[in-house]
N, C-alpha and C positions, 0 to 999 in steps of 0.2 A: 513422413514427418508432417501431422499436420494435412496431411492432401485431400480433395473436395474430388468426388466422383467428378468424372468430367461431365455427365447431362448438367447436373446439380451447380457445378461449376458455370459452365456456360450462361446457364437460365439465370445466376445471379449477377454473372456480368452483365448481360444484356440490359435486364432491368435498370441498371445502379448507371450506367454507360448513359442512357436515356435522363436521367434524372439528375446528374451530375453539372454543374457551371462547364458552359462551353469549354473544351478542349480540355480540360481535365475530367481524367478518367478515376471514381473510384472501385478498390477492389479488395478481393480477400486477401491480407497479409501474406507472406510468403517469407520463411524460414532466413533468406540472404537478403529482405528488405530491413530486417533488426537491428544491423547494426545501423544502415541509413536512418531509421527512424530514431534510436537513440539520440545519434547527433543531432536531427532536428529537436527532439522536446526539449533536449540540456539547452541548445539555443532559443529557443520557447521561452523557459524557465527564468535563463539570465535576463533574456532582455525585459524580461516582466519583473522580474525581481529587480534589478537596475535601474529601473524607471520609477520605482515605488519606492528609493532609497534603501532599499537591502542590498545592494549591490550584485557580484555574482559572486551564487553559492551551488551550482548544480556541477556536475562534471561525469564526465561519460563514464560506463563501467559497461563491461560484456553483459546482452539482454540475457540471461541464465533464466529469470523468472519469467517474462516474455514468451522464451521458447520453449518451459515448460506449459505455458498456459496455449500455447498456440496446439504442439502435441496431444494435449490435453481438453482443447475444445476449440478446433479451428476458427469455428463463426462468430469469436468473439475479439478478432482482430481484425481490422480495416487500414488500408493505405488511401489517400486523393495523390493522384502524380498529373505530373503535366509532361510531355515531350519525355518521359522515362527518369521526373526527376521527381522525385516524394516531397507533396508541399502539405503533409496532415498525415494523423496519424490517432486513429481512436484504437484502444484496446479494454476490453472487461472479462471479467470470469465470473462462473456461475458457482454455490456452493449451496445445496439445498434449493433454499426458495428463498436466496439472497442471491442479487445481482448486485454486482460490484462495478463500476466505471474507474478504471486504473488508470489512465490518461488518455487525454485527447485532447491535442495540439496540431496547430496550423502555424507556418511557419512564419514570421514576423512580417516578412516582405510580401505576403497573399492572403493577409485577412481582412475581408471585407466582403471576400468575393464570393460571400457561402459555401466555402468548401467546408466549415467547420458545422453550418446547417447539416447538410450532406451528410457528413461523419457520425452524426448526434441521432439521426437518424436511423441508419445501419446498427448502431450500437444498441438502442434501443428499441428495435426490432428482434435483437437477440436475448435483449430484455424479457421480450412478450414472448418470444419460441420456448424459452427455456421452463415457461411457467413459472420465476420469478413472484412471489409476492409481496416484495423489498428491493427498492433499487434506489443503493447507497453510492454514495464518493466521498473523499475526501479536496478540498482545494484552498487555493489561500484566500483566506477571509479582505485580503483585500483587491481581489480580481470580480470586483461588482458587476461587470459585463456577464459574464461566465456565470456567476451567482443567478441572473435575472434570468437569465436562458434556463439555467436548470430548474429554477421556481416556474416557470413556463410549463416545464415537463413533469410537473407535480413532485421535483424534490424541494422540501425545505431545508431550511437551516433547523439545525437541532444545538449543536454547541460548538466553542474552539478546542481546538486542538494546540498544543504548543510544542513548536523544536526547543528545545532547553539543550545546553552543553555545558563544558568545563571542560579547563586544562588537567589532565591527568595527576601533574603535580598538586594542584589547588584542591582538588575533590581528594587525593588520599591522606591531604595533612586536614581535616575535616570530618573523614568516615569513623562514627562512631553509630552506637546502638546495638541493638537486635539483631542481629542476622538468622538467615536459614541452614541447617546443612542442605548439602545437595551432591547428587550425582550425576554422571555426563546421560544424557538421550540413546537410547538406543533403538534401531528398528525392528523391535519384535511386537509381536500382535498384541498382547498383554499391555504395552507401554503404548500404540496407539489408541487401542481401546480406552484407557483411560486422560488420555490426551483430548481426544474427540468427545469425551464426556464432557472435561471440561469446557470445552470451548462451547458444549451445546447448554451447557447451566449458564455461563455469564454470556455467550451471543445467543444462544438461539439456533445456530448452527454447529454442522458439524464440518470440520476443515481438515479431514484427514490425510486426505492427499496434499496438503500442502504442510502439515508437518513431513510427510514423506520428503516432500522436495526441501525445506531445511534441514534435514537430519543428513542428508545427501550434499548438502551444498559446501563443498570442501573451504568456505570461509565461514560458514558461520559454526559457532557450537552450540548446543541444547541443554541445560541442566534442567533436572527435575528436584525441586524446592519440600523439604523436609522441614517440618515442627517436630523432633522428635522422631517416631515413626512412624508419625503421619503425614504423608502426601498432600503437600498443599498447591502445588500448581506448580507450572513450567515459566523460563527465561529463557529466551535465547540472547545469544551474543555475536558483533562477527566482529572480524578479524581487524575492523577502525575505530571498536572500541565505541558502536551501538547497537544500544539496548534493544529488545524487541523482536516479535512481540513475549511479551511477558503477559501472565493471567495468573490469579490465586482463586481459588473453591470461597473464600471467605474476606471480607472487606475486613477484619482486623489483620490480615496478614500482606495489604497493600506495602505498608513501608518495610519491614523486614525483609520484603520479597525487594524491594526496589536497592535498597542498601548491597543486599546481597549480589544483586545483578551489576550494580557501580563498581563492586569491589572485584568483581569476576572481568568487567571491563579495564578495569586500572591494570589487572593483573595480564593483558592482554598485548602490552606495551606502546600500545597506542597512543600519543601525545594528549587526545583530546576523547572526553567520554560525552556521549548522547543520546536521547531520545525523546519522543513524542508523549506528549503526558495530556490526554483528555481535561479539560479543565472542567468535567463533574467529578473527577477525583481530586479531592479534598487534598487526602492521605498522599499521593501520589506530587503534587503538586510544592506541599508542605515539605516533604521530605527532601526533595530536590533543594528547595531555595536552603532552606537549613544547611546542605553541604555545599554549596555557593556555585548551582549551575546558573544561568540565566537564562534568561528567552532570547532566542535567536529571531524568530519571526513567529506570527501567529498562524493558523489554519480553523480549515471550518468543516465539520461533518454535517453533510446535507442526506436527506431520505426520504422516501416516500411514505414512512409512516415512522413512528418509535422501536426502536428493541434494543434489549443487549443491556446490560451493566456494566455501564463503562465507569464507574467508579473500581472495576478491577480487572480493569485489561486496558494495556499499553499499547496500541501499535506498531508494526514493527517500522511504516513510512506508507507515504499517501496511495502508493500502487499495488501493497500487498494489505493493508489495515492490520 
């Protein structure tokens, strides 16, 4: 699961052992470090968020995408521990010749001490192995430390991102318009193929292994979005009633596809519906405030150069985009 030939193994601790802040050791992530590392970012998160008056909004959940990305490309998860206790935690995955940084957290009570240099480091080392020629993140637009490092590392800022929600009650006495038909995801070749199409018309990339890993992941569900019977792009949904990611083949078919995905979410029974809305989507954006979600807090997509048509793809959240 995930295991590093032992030469290969060894030669990267050595190195990283050396280069690492006194007494903390960094290393390659390991399958039963996940759930420890969970709890640190959730606590990360709150106390950042809580200090910037958002209060706390993060809370744990089993790493499922984590340990398929560790599975799935060992060198792109890092731990820093000290005395056996995990004080950081970087993870990224690679998709095409897009490098993704999915989080990387040091734990409130040990930063300063470079353990998060350390980590940014390694991460972006797996950057450059991968042959990456895009290396993206998502993070909160008001964590300006974090911002200034990554602009160091030649990511910019490119635009926000927004959490938007609503009460489930409030958004179904509100849902009107256009909708899509649609039908549930299934895993045949035919319906990846066309999945991984679209994601390479509006990203630039193809993600088809990680429609694998949603179509699989016993909370979320997948519809594929009809005009008629024509195929206009995919939604997912999971089981708290958010949205994402969502894409459409066509920028007229943004709000129908978003409506359609609120009403798939209400029908979920989930108290509260949500998700992430790029705010170069107009359509996207509009369409929300009109059925009365709000802004929960803002984010920020950084990169090392421009791609993607994010006026028609939603996010599904900042570790998985």
């Amino acid at each position: 699961m995930g295991s590093i030939p032992a030469r290969r193994g060894f030669e990267r601790y050595a190195t990283i052992q050396r280069s690492c802040p006194m007494s903390v050791v960094c290393r390659p992530a390991r399958a039963q470090d996940l759930e420890f590392a969970d709890t640190l970012v959730v606590s990360s998160i709150n106390d950042l968020t809580e200090r910037h008056g958002f209060g706390s909004m993060a809370v744990s959940s089993p790493p499922r995408f984590q340990l398929f990305s560790l599975e799935d490309d060992a060198d792109g998860l890092w731990v820093a521990e000290e005395d056996g206790r995990i004080l950081g935690f970087a993870w990224s995955w690679v998709c095409g010749d897009m490098w993704f940084l999915a989080q990387l957290f040091v734990s409130p009570d040990h930063q300063g001490r470079s353990v998060g240099n350390e980590l940014i480091k390694r991460t972006l080392e797996h950057a450059k192995t991968s042959g990456a020629s895009n290396r993206v993140l998502i993070t909160f637009s008001f964590n300006t430390v974090s911002q200034g490092l990554y602009i160091r590392h030649g990511l910019l800022p490119r635009f926000p991102i927004y959490s938007v929600s609503a009460s489930r009650e409030h958004l179904i006495g509100r849902l009107q318009g256009p909708q899509f038909d649609f039908t549930l995801i299934e895993e045949e070749a035919s319906t990846l193929r066309r999945l991984a199409q679209a994601d390479e018309r509006v990203l630039g990339v193809s993600r088809e292994k990680h429609h694998r890993y949603l179509i699989n992941d016993s909370g979320t569900r997948g519809f594929n979005l009809y005009d008629g019977s024509d195929w206009v792009g995919y939604a997912y949904v999971d089981a708290g009633g958010h949205i994402g990611p969502l894409a459409v083949t066509e920028s007229r078919a943004v709000a129908p596809a978003l409506r359609t995905a609120m009403r798939l979410a209400a029908e979920s029974g989930s108290s509260r519906i949500s998700a992430f809305l790029p705010g170069a989507s107009e359509a996207a954006l509009n369409t929300a405030m009109e059925h009365g979600m709000r802004i929960k807090f803002p984010m920020l997509l950084m990169s090392s150069r421009e791609f993607g048509n994010w006026v028609q793809y939603l996010p599904r959240n900042p570790g998985f985009m």
